[in-house]
LORO-133339 format. One record per atom (N, C-alpha, C): residue in three letters; y, z, x. Coordinates in steps of 0.05 Angstrom, whole numbers, padded with zeros to 5 digits, always signed. Layout:
% residues N
alaYZX/...
This chain:
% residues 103
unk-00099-00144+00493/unk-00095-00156+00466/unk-00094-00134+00445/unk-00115-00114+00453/unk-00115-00092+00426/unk-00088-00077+00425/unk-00078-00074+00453/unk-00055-00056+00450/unk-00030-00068+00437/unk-00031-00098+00445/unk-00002-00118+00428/unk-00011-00113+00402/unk-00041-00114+00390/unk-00028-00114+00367/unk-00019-00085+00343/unk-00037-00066+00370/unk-00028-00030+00357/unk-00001-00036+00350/unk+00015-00042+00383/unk+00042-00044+00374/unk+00050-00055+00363/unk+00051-00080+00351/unk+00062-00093+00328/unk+00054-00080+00306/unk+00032-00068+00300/unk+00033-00053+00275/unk+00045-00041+00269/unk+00039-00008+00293/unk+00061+00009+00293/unk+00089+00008+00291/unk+00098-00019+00297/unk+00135-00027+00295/unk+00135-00040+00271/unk+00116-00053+00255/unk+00119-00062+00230/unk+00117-00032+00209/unk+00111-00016+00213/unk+00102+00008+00198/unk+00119+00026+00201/unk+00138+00031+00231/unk+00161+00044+00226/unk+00183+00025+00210/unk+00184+00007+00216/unk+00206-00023+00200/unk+00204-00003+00173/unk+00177-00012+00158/unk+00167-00009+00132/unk+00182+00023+00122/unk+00177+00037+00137/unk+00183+00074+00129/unk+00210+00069+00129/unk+00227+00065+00154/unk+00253+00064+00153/unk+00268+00046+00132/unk+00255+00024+00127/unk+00275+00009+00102/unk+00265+00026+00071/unk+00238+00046+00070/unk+00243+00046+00046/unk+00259+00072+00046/unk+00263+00094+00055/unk+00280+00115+00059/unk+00298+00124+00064/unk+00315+00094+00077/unk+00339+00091+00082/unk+00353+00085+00051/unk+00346+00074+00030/unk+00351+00063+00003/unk+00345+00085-00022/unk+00348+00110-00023/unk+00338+00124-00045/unk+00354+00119-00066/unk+00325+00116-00091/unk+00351+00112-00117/unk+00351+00136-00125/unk+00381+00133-00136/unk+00386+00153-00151/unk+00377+00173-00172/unk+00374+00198-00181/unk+00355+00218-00197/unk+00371+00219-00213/unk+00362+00209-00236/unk+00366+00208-00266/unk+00380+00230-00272/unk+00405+00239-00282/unk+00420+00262-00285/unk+00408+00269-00320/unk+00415+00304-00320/unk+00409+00314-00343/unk+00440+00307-00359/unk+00441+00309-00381/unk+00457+00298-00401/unk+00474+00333-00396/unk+00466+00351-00404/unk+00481+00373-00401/unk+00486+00380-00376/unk+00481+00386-00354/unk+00471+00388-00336/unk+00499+00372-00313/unk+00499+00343-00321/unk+00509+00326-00304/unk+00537+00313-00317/unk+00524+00294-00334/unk+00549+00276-00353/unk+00557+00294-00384/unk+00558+00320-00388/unk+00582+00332-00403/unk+00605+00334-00393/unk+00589+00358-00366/unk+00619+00370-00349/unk+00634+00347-00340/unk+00629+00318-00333/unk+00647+00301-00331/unk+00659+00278-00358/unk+00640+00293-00376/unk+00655+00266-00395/unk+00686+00288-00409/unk+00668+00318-00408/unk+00688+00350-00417/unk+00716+00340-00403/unk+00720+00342-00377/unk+00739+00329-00358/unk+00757+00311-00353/unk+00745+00289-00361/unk+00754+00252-00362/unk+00758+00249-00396/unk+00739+00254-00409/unk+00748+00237-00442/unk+00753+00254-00451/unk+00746+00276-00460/unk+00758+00294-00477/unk+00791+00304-00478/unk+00807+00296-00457/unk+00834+00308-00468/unk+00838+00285-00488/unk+00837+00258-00489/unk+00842+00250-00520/unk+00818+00247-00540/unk+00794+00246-00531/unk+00783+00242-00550/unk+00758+00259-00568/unk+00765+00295-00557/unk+00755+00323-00565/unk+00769+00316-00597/unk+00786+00295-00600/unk+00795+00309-00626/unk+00788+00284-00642/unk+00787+00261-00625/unk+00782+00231-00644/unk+00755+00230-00667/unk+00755+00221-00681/unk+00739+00227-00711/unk+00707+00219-00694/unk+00704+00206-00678/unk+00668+00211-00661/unk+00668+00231-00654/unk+00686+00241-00642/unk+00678+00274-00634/unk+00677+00278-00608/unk+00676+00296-00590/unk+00670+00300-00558/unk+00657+00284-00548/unk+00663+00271-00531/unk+00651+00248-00505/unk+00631+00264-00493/unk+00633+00292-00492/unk+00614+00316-00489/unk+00594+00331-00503/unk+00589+00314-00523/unk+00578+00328-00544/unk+00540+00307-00539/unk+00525+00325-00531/unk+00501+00296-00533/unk+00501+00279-00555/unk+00501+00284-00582/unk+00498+00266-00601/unk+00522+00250-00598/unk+00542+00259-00595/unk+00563+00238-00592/unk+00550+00214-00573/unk+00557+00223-00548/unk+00547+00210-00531/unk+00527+00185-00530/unk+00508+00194-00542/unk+00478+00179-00545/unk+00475+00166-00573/unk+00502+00163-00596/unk+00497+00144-00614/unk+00515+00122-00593/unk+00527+00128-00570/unk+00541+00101-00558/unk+00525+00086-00537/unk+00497+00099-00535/unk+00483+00088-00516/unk+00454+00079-00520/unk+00454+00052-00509/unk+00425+00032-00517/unk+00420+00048-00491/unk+00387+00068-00504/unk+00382+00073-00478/unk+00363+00046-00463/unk+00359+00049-00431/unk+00357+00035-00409/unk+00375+00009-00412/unk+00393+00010-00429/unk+00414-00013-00426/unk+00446-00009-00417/unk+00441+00003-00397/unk+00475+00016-00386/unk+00496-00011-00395/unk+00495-00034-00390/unk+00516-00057-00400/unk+00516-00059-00418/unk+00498-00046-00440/unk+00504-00052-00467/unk+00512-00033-00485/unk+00521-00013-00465/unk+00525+00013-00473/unk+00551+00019-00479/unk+00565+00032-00498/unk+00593+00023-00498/unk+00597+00058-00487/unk+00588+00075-00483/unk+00594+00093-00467/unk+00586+00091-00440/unk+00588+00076-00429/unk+00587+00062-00401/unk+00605+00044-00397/unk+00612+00025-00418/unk+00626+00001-00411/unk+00655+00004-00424/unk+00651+00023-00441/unk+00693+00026-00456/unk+00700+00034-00440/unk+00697+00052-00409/unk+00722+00061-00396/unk+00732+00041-00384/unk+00717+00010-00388/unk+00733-00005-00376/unk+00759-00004-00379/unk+00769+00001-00399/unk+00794+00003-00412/unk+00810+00025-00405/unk+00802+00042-00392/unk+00815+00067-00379/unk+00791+00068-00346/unk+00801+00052-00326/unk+00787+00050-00302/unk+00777+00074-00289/unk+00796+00087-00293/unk+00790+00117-00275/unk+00769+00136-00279/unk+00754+00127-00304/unk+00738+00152-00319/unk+00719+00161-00313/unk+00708+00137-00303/unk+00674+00146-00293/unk+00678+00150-00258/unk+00699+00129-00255/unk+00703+00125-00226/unk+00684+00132-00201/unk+00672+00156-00189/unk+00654+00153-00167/unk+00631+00161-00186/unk+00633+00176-00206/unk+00615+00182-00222/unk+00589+00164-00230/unk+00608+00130-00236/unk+00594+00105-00251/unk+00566+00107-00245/unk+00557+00114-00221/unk+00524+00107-00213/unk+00508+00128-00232/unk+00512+00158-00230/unk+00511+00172-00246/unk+00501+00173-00264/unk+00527+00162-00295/unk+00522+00152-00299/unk+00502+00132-00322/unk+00501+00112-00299/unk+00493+00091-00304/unk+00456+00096-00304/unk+00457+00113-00284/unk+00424+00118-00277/unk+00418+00139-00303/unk+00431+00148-00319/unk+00420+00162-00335/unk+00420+00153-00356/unk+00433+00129-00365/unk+00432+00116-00387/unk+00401+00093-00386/unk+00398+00082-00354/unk+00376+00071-00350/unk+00357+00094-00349/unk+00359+00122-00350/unk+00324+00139-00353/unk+00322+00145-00384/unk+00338+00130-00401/unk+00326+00131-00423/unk+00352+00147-00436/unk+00369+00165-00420/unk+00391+00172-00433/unk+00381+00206-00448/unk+00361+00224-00437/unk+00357+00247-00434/unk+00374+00272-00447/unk+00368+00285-00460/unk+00388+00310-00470/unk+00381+00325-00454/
């Protein structure tokens, strides 16, 4: 009996390790660091010159963002309008607007 239930532990405890390590979230990207060199890239050939100013610029950036509110963020949610922008980037991101949105 003692040994059924070692083993059921032990297989509930590898279960436990393997589902949480299989799932890592994502690490909060630095604002310079991470999302310039891609906003430098993606938004800036039109909008380095538009009257907000560089998509690369942190202050730019972060008067468009409710930080920990990535959907309410209109520098998260305007590329809807141009799909391609954030494209594999979106998680990115999205995780750095949810860590508070960091310079």
């Amino acid at each position: 009996m003692k040994r059924g239930l070692i083993a059921c532990a032990a297989c509930v405890g590898l279960a436990a390790c393997s589902e949480t390590s299989s799932t890592p979230s994502p690490e909060p990207a630095g604002f310079a660091d991470r999302i310039a060199p891609l906003a430098a890239e993606r938004c800036d050939g039109c909008h380095a010159t538009a009257p907000g100013g560089s998509m690369a610029a942190y202050r730019t950036a972060r008067s468009l963002v409710t930080p920990g509110k990535p959907d309410e963020s209109l520098y998260y949610t305007l590329p809807a309008r141009h799909p391609a922008v954030w494209g594999d980037a979106a998680g990115l991101v999205r995780a750095w607007i949810e860590a508070g949105a960091p310079e």
